[in-house]
N, C-alpha and C positions, 0 to 999 in steps of 0.2 A: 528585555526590551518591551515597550510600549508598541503592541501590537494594531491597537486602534489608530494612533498616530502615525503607525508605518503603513498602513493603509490607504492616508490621505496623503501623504507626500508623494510629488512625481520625481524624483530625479533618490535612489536610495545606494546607498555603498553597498560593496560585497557581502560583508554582514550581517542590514538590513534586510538584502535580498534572500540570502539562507534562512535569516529568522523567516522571515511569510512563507521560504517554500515548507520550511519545518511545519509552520501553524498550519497552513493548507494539508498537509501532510495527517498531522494530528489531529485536525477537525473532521477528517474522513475518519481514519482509525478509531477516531473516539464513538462516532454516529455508528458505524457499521460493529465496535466492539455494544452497545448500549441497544445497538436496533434488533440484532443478530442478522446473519447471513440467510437466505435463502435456503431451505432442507437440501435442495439437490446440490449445492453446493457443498455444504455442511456434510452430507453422507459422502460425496466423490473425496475431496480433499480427504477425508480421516481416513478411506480407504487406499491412498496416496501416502498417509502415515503421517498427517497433519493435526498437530496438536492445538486445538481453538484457544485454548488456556494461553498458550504464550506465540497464539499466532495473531497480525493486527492484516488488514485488509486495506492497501493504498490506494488502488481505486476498483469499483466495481458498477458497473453498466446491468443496467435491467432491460429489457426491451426495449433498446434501441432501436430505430427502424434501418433494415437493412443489414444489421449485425445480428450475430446470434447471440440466446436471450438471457444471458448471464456469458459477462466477460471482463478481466480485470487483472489486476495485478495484486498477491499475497505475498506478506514477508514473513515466514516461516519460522517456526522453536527454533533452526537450525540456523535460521537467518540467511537462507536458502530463499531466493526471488524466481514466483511461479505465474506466468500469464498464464493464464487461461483462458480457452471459449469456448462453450458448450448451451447445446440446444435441450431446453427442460418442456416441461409439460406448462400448460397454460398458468397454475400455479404454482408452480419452480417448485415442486415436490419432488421429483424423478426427473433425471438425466435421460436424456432420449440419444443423441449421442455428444461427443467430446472434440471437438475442432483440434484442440490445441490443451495439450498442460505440459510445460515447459518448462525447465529451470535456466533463465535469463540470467544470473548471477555475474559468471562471468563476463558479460556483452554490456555491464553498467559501470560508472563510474564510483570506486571506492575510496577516488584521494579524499586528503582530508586539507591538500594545499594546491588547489588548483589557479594555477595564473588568471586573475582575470574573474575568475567565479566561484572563488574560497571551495565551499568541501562539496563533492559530488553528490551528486543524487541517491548512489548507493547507500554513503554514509551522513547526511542526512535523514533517511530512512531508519535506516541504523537506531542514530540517536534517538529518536521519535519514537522507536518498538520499545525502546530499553527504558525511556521517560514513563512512556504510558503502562508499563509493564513492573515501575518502581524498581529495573536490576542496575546493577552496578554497570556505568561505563568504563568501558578500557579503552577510550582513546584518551 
């Protein structure tokens, strides 16, 4: 699909709307796989047993005011979904401490035929990892 064009339309079908949550999806994963993550994030996660090679980052928050200063959602080698939020040092070097890393997995939507709103967010996600990562899909 013409992504530019579904962007200027107002009124878009169910597959219109998966295709942009996908792009939005992949324009993060693609930015934060091309930018790199954050060190302290980067060392926590691996010592979590987080593979960067086949792990993509759906969203991540830097010094948000009022939030702590690295927080987000990772979708995993395992395809394991991990929020996280954790307080770093002024330059997101070192973990000072850890709010939250959590695996959400099962708390998201994985149909891939949902009434009303074609395929979840889960899988969505999904296809997005295994696009940007060139592996085989099996749905």
């Amino acid at each position: 699909m013409d992504i530019q064009r579904l962007l200027k339309k107002r009124q878009l079908n169910v597959q219109q709307q998966n295709a942009l949550s996908a792009h939005a999806l992949e324009c993060t994963a693609r930015a934060w796989r091309d930018e790199g993550v954050p060190m302290a994030l980067r060392r926590y996660a691996e010592a979590q047993g987080v593979d960067w090679a086949a792990t993509v980052v759906l969203a991540l928050d830097i010094d948000f005011p009022g939030m702590c200063s690295l927080f987000g959602r990772l979708l995993t080698q395992d395809e394991r979904f991990i929020d996280f939020e954790m307080d770093t040092d002024a330059a997101h070097q070192q973990v000072e401490t850890v709010e939250c890393w959590q695996d959400v997995t099962s708390s998201l939507n994985h149909s891939t035929r949902n009434r009303g709103t074609g395929r979840g967010f889960a899988a969505i996600a999904r296809q997005v990892r295994r696009e940007l990562l060139g592996l085989a899909d099996d749905n």
